[in-house]
C-alpha positions in Angstrom: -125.3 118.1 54.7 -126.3 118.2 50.7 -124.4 115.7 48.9 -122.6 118.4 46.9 -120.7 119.9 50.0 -119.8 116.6 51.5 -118.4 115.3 48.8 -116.2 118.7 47.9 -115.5 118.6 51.9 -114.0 114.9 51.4 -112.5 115.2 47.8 -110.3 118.3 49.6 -109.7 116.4 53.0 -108.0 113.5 50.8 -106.3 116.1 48.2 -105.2 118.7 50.6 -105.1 117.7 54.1 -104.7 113.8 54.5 -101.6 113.9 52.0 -99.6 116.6 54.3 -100.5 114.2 57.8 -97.0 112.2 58.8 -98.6 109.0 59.9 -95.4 108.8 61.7 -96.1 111.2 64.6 -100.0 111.1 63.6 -101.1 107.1 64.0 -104.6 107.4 63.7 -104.1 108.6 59.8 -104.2 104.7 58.5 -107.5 104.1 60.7 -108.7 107.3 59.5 -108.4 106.5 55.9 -110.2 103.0 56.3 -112.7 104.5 57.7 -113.3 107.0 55.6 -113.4 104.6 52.7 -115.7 101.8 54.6 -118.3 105.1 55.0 -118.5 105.8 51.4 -118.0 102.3 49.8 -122.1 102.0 49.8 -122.3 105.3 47.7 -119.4 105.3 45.7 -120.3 106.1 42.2 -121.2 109.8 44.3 -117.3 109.3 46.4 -115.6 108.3 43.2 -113.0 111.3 42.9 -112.5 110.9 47.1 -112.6 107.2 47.0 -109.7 107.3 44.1 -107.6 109.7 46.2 -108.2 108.1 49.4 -106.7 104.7 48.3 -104.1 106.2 46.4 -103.2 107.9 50.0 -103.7 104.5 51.9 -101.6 102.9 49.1 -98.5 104.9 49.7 -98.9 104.6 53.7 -98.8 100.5 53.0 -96.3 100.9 50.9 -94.3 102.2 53.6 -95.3 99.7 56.0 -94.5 96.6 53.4 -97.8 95.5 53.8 -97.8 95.2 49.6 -100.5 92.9 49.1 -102.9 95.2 51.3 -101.3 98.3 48.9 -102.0 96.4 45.5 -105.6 94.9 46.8 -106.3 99.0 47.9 -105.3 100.2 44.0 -107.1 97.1 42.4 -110.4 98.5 44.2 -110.5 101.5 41.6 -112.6 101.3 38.9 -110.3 101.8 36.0 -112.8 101.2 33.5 -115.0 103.4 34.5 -116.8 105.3 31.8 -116.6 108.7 34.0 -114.2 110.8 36.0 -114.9 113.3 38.3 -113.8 117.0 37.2 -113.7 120.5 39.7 -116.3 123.2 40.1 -115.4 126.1 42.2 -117.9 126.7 44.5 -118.3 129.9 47.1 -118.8 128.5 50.7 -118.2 129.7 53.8 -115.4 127.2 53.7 -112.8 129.0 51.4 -110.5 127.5 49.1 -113.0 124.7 48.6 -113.5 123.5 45.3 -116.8 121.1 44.8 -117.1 118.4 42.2 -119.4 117.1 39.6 -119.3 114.1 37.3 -117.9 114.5 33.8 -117.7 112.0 31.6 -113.9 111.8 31.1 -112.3 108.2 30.5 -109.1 107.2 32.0 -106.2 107.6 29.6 -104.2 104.9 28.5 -101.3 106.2 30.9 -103.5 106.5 33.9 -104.7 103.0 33.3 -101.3 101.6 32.4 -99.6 103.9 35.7 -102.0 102.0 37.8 -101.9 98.2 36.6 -98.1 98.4 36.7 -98.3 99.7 39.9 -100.6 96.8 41.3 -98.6 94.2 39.4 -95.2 95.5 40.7 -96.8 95.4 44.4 -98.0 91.8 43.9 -94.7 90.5 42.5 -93.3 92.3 46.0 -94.9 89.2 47.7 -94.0 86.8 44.8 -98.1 86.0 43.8 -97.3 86.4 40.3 -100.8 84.8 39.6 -101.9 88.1 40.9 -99.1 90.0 39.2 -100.0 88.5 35.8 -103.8 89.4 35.7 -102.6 93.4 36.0 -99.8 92.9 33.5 -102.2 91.1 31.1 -104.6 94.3 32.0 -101.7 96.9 31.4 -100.7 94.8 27.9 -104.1 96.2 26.2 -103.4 99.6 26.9 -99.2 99.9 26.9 -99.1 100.5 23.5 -101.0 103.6 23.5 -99.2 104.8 26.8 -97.2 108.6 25.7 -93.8 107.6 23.8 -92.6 110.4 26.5 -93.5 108.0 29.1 -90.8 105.4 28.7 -90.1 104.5 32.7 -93.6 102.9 32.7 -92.6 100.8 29.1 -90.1 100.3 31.0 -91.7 99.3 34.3 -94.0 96.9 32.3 -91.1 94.9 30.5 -89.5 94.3 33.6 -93.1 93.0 35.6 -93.5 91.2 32.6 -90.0 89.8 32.2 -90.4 88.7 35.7 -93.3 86.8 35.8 -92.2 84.8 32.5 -89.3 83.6 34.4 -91.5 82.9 37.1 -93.4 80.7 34.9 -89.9 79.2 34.1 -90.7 80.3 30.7 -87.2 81.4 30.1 -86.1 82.2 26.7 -89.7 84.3 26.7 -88.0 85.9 29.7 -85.0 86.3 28.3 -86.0 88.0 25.4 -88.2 90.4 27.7 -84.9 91.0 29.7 -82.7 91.9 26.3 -85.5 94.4 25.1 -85.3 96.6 28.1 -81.5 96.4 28.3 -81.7 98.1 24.9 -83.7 100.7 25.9 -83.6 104.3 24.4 -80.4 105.5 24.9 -81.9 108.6 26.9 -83.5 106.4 29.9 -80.8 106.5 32.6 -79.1 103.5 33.2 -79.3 104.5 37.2 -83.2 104.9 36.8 -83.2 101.3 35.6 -81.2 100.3 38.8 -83.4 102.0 41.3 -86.1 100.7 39.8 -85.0 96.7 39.6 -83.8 97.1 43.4 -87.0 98.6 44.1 -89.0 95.8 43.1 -86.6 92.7 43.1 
């Protein structure tokens, strides 16, 4: 199979197919995905877009499962600083609806990249490795300033991951602070987002 196809065929099997699976009444979905991801780890600058959406699948299935660590180490295995991205090319097959890729060369935004260290650090502090945690936040601090002023529930997300690990560095008054700046936080982020999210990751 040319290198083309198979990589359309598994850029849609991940985008399409794999995300509408239940792993609960389908178990071999979390096998599947690790193997699908050992296969192309070898050839991943050609896998990139399937190897991103794969992970991001696995992510969310470990998530479920607790297993946060295994989540945060399958998100950390993106290349976020990766000079291209992968963008679509329809493509007439005899498979339809399939939509083949090619590279463009497309940086991350500052969101994406900010989404996704968050993300990993919020999964590490899960487990309490806030060594772990602090490399991601530290990662996400170069970029959160830049992130959309529309996007204020990742601000937010960061302050609290950050706010947290300060205080478990008993660095407390830097904690402190942290904590006071997202209590005052735009009057138009709901204070019941700011709950779910604290019981989500506390």
């Amino acid at each position: 199979v040319q290198l083309a196809i198979s990589r359309g065929l598994l850029t849609h099997l991940a985008s399409s197919v794999l995300v509408r699976i239940d792993p609960e009444t389908h178990a071999w979905k979390k096998d599947f995905l690790v193997y699908c991801l050992a296969k192309i780890k070898s050839r991943i600058l050609s896998f990139e877009e399937a190897d991103v959406a794969l992970r991001e699948i696995l992510c969310d299935l470990l998530m479920d499962e607790e297993e946060y660590i295994e989540a945060a180490k399958t998100l950390a295995a993106i290349n976020l600083e990766s000079s291209s991205r992968w963008g679509s090319l329809s493509f007439s097959t005899t498979f339809p609806g399939i939509s083949l890729t090619f590279q463009a060369t497309r940086q991350y935004t500052d969101d994406e990249k900010a989404e996704k260290y968050v993300k990993i650090a919020e999964l590490y502090l899960q487990e309490d490795e806030t060594v772990d945690a602090e490399n991601y936040i530290n990662r996400a601090s170069r970029v959160i300033h830049a992130v959309g002023s529309n996007n204020w529930p990742l601000k937010l997300r960061y302050q609290v991951s950050y706010a947290r690990i300060l205080d478990a560095k008993r660095k407390f008054l830097d904690a402190a602070l942290r904590y006071y700046e997202f209590s005052q936080s735009k009057p138009d982020v709901r204070v019941v987002f700011k709950l779910q999210s604290m019981d989500r990751w506390w």
